[in-house]
N, CA and C atoms of all chains as a GROMACS GRO file, in nm:
protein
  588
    1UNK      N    1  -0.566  -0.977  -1.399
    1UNK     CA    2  -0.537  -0.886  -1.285
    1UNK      C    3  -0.422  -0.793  -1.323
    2UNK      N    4  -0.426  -0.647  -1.287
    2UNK     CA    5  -0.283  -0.582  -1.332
    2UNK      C    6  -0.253  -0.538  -1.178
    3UNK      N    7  -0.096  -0.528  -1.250
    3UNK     CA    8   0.041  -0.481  -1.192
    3UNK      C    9  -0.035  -0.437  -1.044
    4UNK      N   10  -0.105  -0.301  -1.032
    4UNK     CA   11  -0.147  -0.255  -0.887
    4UNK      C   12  -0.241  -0.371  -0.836
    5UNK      N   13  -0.314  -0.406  -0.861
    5UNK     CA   14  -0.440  -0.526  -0.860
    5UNK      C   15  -0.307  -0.610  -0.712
    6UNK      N   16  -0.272  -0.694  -0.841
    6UNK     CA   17  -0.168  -0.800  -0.818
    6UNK      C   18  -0.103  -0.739  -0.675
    7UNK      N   19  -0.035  -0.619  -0.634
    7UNK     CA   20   0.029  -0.580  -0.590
    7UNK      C   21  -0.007  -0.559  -0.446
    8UNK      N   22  -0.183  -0.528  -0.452
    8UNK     CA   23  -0.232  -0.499  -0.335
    8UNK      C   24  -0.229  -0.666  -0.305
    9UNK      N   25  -0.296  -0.747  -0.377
    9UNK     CA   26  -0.303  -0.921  -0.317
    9UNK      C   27  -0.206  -0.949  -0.294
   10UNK      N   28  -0.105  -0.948  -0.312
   10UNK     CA   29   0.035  -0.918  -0.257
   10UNK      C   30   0.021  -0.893  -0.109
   11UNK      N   31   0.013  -0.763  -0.125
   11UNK     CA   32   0.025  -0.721   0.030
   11UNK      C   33  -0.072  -0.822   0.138
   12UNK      N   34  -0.212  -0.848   0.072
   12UNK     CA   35  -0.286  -0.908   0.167
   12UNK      C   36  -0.231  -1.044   0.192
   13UNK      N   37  -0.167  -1.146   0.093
   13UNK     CA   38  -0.149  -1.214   0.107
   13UNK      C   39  -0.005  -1.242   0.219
   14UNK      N   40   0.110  -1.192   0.216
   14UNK     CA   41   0.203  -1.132   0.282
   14UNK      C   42   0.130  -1.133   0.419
   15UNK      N   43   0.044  -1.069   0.440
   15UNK     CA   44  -0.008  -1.044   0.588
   15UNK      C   45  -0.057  -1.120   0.623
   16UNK      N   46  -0.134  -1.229   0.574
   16UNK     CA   47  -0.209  -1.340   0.616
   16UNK      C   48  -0.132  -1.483   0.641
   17UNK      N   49   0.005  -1.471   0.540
   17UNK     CA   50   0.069  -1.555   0.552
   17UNK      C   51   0.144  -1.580   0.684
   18UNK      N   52   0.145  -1.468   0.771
   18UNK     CA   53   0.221  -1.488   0.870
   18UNK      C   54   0.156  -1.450   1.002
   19UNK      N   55  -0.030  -1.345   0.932
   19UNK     CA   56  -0.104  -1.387   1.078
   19UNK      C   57  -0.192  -1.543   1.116
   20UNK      N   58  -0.159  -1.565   0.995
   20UNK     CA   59  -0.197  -1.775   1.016
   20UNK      C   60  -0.128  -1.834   1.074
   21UNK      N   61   0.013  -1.813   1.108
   21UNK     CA   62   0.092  -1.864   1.205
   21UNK      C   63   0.055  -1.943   1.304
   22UNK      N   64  -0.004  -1.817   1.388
   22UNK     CA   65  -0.040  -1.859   1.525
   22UNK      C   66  -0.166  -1.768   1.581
   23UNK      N   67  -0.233  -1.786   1.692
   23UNK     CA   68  -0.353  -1.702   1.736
   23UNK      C   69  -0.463  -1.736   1.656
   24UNK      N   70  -0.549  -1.604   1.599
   24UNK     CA   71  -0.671  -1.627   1.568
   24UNK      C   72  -0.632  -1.652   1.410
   25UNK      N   73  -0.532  -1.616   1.352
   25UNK     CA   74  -0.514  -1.613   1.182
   25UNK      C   75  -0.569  -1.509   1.090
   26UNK      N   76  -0.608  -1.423   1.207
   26UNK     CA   77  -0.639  -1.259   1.111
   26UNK      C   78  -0.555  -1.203   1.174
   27UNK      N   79  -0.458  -1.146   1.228
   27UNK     CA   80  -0.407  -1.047   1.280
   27UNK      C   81  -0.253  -1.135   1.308
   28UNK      N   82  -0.139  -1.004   1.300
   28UNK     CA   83  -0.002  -1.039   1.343
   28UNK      C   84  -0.002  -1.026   1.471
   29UNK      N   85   0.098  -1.100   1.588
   29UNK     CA   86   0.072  -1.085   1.702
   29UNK      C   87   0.284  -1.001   1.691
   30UNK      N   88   0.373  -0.992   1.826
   30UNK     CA   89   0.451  -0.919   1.812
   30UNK      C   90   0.570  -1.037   1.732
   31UNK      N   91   0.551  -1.184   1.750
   31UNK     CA   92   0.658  -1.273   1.707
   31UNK      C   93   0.580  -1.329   1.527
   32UNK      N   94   0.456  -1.291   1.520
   32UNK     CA   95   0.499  -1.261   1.400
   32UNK      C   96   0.491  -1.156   1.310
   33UNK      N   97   0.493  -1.089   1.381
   33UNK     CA   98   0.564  -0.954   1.302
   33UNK      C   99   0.668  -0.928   1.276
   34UNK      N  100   0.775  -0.965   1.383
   34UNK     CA  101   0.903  -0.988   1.385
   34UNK      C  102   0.964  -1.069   1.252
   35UNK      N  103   0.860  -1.189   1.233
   35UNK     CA  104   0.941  -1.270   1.120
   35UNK      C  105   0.894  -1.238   0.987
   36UNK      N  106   0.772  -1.140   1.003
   36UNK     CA  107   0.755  -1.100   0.871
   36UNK      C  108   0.843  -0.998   0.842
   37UNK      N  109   0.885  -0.933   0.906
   37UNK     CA  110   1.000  -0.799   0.871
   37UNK      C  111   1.113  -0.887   0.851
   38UNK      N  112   1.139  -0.928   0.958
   38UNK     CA  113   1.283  -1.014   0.906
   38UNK      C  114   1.291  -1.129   0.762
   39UNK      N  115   1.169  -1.126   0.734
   39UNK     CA  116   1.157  -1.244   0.597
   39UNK      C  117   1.128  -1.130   0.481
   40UNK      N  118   1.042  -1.034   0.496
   40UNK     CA  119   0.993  -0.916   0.412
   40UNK      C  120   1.044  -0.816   0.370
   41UNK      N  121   1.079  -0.752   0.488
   41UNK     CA  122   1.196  -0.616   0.476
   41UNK      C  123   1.304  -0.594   0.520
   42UNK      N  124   1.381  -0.711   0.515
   42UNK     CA  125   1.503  -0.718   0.582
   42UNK      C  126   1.588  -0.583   0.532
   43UNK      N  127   1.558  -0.510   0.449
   43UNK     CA  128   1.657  -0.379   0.398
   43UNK      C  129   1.604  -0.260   0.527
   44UNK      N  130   1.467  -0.323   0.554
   44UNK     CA  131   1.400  -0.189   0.651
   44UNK      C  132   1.443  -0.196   0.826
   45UNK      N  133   1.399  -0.346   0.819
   45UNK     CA  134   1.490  -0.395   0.959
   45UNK      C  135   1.671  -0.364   0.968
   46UNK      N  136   1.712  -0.390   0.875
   46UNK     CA  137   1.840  -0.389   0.900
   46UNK      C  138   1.895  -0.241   0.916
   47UNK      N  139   1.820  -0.158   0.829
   47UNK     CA  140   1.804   0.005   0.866
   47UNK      C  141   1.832   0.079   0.970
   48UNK      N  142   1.751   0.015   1.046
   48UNK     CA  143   1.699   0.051   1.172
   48UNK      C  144   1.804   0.062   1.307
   49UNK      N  145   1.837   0.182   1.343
   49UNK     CA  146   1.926   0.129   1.471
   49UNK      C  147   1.909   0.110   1.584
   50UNK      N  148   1.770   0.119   1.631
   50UNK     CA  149   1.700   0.104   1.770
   50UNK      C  150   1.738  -0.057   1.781
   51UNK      N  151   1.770  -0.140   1.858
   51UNK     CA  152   1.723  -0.292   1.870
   51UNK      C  153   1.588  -0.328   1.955
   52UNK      N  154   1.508  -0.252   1.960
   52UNK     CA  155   1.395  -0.293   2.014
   52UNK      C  156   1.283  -0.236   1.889
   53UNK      N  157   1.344  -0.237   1.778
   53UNK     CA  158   1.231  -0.179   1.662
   53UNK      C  159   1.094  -0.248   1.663
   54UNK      N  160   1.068  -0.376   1.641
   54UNK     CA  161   0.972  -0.484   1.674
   54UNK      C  162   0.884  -0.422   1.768
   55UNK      N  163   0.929  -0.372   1.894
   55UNK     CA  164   0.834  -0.319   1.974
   55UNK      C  165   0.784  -0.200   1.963
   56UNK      N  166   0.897  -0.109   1.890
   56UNK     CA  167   0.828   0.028   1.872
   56UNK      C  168   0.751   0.033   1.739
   57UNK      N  169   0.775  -0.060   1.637
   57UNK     CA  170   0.691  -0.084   1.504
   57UNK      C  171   0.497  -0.144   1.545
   58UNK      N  172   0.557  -0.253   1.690
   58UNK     CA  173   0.401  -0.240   1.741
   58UNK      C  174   0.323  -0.182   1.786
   59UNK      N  175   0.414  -0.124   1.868
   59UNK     CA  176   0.370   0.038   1.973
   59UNK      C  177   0.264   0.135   1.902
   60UNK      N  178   0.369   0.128   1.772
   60UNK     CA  179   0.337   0.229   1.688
   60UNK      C  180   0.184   0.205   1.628
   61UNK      N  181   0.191   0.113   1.558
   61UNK     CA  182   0.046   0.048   1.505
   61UNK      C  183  -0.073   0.017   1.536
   62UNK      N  184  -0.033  -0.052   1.654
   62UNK     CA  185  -0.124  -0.131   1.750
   62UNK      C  186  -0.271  -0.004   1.816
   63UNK      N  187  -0.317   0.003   1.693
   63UNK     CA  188  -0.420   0.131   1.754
   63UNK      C  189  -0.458   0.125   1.889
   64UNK      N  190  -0.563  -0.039   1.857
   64UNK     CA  191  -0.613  -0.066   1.995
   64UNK      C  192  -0.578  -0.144   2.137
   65UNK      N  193  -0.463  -0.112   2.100
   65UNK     CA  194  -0.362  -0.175   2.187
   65UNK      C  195  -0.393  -0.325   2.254
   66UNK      N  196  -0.444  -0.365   2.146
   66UNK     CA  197  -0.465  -0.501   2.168
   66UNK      C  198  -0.328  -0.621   2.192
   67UNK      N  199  -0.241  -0.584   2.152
   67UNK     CA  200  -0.108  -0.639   2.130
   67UNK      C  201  -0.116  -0.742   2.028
   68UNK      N  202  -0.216  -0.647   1.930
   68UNK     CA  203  -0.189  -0.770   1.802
   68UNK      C  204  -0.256  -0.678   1.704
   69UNK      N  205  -0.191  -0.702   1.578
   69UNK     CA  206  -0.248  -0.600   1.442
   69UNK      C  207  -0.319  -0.653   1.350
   70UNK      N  208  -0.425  -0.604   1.310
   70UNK     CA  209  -0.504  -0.667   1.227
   70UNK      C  210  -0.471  -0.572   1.083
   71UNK      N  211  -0.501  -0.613   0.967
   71UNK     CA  212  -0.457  -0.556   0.835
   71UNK      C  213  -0.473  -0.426   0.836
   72UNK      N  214  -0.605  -0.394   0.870
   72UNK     CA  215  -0.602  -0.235   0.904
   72UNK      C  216  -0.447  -0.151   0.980
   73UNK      N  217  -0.481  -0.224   1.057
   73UNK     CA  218  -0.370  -0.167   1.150
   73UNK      C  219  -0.188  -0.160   1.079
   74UNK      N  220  -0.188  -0.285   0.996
   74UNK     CA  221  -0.062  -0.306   0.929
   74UNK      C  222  -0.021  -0.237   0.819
   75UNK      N  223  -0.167  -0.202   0.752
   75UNK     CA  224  -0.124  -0.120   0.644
   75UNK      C  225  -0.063   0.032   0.653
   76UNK      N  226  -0.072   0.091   0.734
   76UNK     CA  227   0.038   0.231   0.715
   76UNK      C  228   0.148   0.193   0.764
   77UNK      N  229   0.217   0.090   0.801
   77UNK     CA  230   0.364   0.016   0.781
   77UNK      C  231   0.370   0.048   0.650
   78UNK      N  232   0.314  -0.017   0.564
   78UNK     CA  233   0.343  -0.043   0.400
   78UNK      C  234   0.333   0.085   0.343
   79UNK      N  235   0.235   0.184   0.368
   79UNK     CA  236   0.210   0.285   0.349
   79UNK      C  237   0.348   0.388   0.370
   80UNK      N  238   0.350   0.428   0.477
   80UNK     CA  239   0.499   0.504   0.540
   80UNK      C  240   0.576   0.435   0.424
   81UNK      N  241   0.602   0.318   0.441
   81UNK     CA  242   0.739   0.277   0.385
   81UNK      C  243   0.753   0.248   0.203
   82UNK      N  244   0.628   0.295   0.147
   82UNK     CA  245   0.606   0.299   0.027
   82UNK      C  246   0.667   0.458   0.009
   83UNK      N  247   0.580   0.553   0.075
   83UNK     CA  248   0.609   0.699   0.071
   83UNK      C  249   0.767   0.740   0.038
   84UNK      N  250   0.855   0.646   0.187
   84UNK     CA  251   1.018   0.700   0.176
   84UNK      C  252   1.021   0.665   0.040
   85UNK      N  253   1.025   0.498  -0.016
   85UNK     CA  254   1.112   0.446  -0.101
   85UNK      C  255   1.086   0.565  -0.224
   86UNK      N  256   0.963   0.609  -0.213
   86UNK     CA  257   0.898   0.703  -0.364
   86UNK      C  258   1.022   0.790  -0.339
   87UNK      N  259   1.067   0.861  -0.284
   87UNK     CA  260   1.135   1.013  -0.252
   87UNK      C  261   1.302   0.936  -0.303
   88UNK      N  262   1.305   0.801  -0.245
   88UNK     CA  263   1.432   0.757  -0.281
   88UNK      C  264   1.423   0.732  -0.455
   89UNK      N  265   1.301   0.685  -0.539
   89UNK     CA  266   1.295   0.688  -0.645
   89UNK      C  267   1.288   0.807  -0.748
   90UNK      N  268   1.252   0.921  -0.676
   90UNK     CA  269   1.252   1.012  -0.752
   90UNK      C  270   1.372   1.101  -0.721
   91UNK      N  271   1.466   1.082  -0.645
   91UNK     CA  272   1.616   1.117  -0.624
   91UNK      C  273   1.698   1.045  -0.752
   92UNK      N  274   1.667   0.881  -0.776
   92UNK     CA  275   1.743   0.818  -0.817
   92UNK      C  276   1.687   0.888  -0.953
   93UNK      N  277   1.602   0.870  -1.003
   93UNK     CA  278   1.525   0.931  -1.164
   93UNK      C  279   1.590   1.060  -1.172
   94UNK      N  280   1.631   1.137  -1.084
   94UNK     CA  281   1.654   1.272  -1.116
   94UNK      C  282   1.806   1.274  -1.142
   95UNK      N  283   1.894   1.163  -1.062
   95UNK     CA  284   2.016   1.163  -1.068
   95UNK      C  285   2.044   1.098  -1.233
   96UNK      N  286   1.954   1.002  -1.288
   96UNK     CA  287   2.007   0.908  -1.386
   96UNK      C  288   1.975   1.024  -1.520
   97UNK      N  289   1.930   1.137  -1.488
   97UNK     CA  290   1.864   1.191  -1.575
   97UNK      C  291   1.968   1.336  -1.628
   98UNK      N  292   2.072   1.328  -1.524
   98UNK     CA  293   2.198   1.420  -1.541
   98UNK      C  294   2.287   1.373  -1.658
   99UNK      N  295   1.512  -0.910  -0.401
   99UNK     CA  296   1.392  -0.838  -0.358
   99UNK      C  297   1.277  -0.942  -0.260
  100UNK      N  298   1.201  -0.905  -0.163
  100UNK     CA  299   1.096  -0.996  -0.221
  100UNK      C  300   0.959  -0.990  -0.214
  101UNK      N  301   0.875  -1.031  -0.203
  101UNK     CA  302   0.735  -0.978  -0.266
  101UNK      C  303   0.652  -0.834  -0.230
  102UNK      N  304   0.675  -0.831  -0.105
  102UNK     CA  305   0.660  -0.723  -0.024
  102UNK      C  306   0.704  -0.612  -0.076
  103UNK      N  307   0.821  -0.623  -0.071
  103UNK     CA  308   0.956  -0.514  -0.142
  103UNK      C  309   0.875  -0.487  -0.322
  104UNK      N  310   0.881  -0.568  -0.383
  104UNK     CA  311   0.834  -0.570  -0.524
  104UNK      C  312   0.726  -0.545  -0.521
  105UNK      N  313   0.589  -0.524  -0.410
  105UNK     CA  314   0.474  -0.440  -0.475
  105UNK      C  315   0.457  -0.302  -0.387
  106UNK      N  316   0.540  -0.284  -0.313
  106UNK     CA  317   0.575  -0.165  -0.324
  106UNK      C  318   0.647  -0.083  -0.444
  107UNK      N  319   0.736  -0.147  -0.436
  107UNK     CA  320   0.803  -0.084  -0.600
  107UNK      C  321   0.746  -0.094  -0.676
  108UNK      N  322   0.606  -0.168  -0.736
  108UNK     CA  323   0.524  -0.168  -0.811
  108UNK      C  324   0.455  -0.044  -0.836
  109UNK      N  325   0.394  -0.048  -0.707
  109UNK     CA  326   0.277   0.102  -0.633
  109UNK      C  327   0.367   0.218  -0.717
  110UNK      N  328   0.493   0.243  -0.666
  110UNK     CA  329   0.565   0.359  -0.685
  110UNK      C  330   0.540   0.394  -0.842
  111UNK      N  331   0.634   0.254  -0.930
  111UNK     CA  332   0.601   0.312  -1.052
  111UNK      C  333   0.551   0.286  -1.156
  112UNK      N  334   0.381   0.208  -1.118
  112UNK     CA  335   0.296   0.222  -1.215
  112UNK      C  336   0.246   0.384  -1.140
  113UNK      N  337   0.267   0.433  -1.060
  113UNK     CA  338   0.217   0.593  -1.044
  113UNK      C  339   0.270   0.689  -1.103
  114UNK      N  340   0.411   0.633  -1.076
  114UNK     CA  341   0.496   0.723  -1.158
  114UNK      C  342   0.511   0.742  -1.369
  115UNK      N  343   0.469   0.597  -1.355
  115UNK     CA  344   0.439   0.592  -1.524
  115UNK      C  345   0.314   0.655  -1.589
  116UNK      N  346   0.217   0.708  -1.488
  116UNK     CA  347   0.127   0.812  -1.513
  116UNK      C  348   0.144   0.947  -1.494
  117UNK      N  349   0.208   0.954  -1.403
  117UNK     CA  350   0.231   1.108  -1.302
  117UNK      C  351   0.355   1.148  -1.452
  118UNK      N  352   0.430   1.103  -1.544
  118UNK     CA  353   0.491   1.138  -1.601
  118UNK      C  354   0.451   1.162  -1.706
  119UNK      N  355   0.295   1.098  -1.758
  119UNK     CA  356   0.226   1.163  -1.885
  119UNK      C  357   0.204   1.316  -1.920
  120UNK      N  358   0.189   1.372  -1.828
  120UNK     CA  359   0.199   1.483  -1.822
  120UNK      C  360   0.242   1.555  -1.741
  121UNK      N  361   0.246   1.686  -1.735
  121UNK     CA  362   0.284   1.789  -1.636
  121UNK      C  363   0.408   1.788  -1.589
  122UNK      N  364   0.450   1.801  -1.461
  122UNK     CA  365   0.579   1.793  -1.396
  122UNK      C  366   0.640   1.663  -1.375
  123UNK      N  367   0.576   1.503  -1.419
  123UNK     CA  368   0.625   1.438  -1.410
  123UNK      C  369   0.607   1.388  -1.266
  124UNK      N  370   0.582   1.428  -1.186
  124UNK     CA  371   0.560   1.393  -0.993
  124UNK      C  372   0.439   1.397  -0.946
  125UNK      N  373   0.354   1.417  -1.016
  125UNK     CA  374   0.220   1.412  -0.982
  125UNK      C  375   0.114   1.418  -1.112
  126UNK      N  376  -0.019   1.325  -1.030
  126UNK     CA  377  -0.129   1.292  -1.113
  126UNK      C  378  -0.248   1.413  -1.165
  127UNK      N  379  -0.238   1.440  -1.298
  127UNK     CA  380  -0.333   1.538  -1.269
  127UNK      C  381  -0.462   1.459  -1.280
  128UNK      N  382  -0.552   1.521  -1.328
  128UNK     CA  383  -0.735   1.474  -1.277
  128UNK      C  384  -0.720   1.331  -1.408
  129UNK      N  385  -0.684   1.368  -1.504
  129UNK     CA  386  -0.669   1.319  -1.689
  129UNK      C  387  -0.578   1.201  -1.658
  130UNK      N  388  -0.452   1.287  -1.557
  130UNK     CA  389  -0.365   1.092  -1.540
  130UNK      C  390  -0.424   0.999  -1.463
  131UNK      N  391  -0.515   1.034  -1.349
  131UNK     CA  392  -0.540   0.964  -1.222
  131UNK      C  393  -0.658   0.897  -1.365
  132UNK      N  394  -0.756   0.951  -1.422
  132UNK     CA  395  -0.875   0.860  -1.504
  132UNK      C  396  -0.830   0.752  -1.581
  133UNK      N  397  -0.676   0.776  -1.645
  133UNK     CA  398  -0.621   0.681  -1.757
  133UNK      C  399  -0.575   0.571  -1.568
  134UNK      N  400  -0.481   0.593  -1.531
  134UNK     CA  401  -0.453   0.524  -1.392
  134UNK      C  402  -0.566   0.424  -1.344
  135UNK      N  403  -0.703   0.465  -1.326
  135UNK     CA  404  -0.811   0.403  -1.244
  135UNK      C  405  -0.853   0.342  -1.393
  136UNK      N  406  -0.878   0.368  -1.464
  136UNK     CA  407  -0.919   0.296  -1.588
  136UNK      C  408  -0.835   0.174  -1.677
  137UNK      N  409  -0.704   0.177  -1.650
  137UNK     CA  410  -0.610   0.051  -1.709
  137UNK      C  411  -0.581  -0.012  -1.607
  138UNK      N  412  -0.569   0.070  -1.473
  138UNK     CA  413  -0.492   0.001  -1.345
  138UNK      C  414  -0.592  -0.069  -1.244
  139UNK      N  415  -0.736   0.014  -1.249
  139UNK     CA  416  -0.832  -0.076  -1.134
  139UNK      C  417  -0.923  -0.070  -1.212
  140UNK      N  418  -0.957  -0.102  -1.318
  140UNK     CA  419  -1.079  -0.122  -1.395
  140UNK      C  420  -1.205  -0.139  -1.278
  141UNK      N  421  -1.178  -0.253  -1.226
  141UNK     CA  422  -1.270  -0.355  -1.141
  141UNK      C  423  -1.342  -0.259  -1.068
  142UNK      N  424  -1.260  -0.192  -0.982
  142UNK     CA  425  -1.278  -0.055  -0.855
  142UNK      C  426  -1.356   0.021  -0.958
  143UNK      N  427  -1.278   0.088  -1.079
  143UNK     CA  428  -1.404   0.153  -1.107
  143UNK      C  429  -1.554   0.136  -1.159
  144UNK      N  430  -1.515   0.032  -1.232
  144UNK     CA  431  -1.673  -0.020  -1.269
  144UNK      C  432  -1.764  -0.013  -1.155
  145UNK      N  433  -1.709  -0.080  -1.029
  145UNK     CA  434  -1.803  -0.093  -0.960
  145UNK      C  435  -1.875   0.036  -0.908
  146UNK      N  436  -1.817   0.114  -0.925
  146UNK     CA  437  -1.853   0.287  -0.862
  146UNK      C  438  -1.998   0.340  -0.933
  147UNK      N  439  -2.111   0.352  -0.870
  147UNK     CA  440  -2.222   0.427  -0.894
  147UNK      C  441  -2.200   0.530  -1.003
  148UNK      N  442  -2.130   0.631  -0.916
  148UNK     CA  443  -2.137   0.757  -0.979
  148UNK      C  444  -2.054   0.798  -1.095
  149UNK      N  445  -2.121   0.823  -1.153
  149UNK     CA  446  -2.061   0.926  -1.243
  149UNK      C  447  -1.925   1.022  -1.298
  150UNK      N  448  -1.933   1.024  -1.193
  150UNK     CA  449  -1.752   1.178  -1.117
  150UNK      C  450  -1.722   1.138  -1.035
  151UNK      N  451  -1.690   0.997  -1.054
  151UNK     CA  452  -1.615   0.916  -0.958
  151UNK      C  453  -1.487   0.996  -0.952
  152UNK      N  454  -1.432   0.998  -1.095
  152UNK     CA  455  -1.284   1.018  -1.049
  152UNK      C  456  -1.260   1.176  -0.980
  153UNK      N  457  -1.386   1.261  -1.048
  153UNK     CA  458  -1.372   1.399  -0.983
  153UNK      C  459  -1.357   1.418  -0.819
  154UNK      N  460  -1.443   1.278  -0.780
  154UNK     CA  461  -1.505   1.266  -0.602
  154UNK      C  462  -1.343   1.182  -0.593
  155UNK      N  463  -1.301   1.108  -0.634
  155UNK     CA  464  -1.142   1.039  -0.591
  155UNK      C  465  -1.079   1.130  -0.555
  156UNK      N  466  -1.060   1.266  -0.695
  156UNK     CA  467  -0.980   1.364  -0.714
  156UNK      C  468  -0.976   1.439  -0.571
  157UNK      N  469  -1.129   1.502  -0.590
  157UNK     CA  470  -1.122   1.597  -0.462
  157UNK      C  471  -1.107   1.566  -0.293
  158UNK      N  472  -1.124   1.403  -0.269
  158UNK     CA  473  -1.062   1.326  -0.160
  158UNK      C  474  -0.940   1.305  -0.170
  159UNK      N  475  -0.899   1.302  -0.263
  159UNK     CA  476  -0.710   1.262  -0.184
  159UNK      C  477  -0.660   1.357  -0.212
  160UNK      N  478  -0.696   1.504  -0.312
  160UNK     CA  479  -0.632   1.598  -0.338
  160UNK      C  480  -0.617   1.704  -0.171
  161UNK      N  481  -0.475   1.699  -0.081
  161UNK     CA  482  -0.503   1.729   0.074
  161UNK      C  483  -0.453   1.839   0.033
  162UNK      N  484  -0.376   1.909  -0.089
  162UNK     CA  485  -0.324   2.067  -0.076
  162UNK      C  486  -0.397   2.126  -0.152
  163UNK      N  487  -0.541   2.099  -0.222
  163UNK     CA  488  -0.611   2.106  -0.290
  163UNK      C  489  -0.547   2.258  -0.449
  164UNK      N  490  -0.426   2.119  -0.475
  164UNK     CA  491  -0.382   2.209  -0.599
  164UNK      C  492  -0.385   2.124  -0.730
  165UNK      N  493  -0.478   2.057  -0.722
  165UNK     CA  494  -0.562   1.975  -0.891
  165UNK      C  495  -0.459   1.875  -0.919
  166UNK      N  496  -0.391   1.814  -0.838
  166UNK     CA  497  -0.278   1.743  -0.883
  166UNK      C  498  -0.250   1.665  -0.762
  167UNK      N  499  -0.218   1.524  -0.783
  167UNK     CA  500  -0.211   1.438  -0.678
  167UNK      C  501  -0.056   1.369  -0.655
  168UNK      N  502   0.038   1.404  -0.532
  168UNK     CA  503   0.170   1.342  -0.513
  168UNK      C  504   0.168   1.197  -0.465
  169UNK      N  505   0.331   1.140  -0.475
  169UNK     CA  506   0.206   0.997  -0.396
  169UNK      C  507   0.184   0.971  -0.329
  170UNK      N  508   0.217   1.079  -0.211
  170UNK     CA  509   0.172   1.065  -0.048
  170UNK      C  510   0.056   1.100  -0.059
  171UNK      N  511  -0.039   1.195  -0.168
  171UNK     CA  512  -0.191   1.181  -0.169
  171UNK      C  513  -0.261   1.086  -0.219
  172UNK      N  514  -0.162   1.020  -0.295
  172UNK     CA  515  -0.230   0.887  -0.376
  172UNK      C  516  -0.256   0.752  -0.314
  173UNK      N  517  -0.149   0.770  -0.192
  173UNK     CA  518  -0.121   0.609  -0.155
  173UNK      C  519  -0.250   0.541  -0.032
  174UNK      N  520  -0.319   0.665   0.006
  174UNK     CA  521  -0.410   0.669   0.081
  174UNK      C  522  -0.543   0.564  -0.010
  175UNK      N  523  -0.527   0.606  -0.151
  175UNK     CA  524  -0.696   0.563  -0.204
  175UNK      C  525  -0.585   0.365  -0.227
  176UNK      N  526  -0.505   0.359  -0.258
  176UNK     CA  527  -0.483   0.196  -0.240
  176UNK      C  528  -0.473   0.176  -0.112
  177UNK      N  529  -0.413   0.211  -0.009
  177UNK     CA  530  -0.472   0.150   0.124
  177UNK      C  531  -0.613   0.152   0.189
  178UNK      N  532  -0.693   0.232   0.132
  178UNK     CA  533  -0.838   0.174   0.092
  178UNK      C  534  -0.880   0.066   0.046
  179UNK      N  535  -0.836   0.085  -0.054
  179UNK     CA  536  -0.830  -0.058  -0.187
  179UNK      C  537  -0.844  -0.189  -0.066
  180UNK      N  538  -0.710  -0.174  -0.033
  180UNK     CA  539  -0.618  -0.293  -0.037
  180UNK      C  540  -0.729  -0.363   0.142
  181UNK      N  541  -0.784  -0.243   0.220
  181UNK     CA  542  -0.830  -0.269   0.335
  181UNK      C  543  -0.975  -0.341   0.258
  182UNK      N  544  -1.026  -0.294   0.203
  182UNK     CA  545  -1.155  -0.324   0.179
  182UNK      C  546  -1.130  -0.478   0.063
  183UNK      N  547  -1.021  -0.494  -0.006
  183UNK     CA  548  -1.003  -0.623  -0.039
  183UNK      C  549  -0.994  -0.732   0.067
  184UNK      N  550  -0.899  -0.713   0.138
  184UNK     CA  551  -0.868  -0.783   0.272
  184UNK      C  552  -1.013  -0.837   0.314
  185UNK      N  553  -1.098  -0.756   0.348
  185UNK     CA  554  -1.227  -0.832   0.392
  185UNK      C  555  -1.302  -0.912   0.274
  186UNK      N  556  -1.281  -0.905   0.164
  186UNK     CA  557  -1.288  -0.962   0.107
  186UNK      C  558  -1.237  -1.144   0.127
  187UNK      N  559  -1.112  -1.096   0.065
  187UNK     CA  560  -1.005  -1.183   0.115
  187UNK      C  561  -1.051  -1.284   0.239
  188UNK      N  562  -1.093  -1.193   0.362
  188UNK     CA  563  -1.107  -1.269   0.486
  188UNK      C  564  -1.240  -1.380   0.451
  189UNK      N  565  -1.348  -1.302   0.370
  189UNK     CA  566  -1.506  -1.372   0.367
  189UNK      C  567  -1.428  -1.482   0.321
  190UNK      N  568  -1.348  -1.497   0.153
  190UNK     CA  569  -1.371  -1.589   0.087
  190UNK      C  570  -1.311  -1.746   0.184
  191UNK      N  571  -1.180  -1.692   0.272
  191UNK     CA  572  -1.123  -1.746   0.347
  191UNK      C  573  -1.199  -1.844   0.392
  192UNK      N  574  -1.284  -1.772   0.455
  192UNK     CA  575  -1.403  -1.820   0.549
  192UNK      C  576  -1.466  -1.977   0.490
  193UNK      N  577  -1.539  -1.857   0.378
  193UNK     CA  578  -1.629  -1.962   0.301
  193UNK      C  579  -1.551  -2.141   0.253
  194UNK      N  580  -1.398  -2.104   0.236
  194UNK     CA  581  -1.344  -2.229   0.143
  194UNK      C  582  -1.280  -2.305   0.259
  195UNK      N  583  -1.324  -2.270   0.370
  195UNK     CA  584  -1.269  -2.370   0.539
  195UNK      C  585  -1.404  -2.436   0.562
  196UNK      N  586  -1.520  -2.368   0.476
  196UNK     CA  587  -1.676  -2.469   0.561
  196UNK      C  588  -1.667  -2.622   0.470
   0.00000   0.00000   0.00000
């Protein structure tokens, strides 16, 4: 398996690990979403200065306003937040390159 | 870091270790994205029918249609990937609970 391969099972796995929790075990509901950010992206959570982020991160996602996200739904989290870090990587490449 | 965090940073720069073979260094042209899909998703591409696969990749994620892919156009064809693994993922799930 390479590097991207690996990377996406990654992600799926990540998501499953914490919509098995509780409910049906395909989909995050809002408490565990909560602990996957707080176990996952604690640099992205801690970011954040709203204290109701959790709800607006579901708000946001939750196409069908089911009040629960299924992978579809989770992946432009990862997406968006792949995009910033790129812009932060190609700042840092441009700075190390002075 | 942790896993989450690390295949994102993955995504970023096995893209970036192509997007730098040539050209400006920030984006894929048609030649990086074929070496990219060919070392990086073998699997994905084999499985592809056609022919000009990568031309039909190209001209789908290319959204400013200037022959060259950033990775906010790129990140779209792995969250494809990664959705259509997931069901994957979900069948095999399935199958190894009967």
């Amino acid at each position: 398996m390479t590097l991207l391969e690996k990377s996406m099972e990654n992600m799926i796995e990540v998501f499953h690990s914490y919509a098995e929790k509780d409910g049906d075990g395909k989909t995050l509901s809002k408490k565990d979403l909560k602990k996957l950010l707080e176990a996952e992206l604690p640099g992205f959570l801690k970011a954040q200065q709203s204290t109701n982020i959790v709800e607006s991160i579901m708000k946001d996602l939750d196409q069908n306003k089911d009040d629960k996200l299924d992978f579809e739904e989770f992946v432009p989290l990862i997406a968006g937040l792949s995009m910033a870090c790129e812009k932060c990587y190609v700042r840092s490449q441009k700075k190390s390159k002075k």
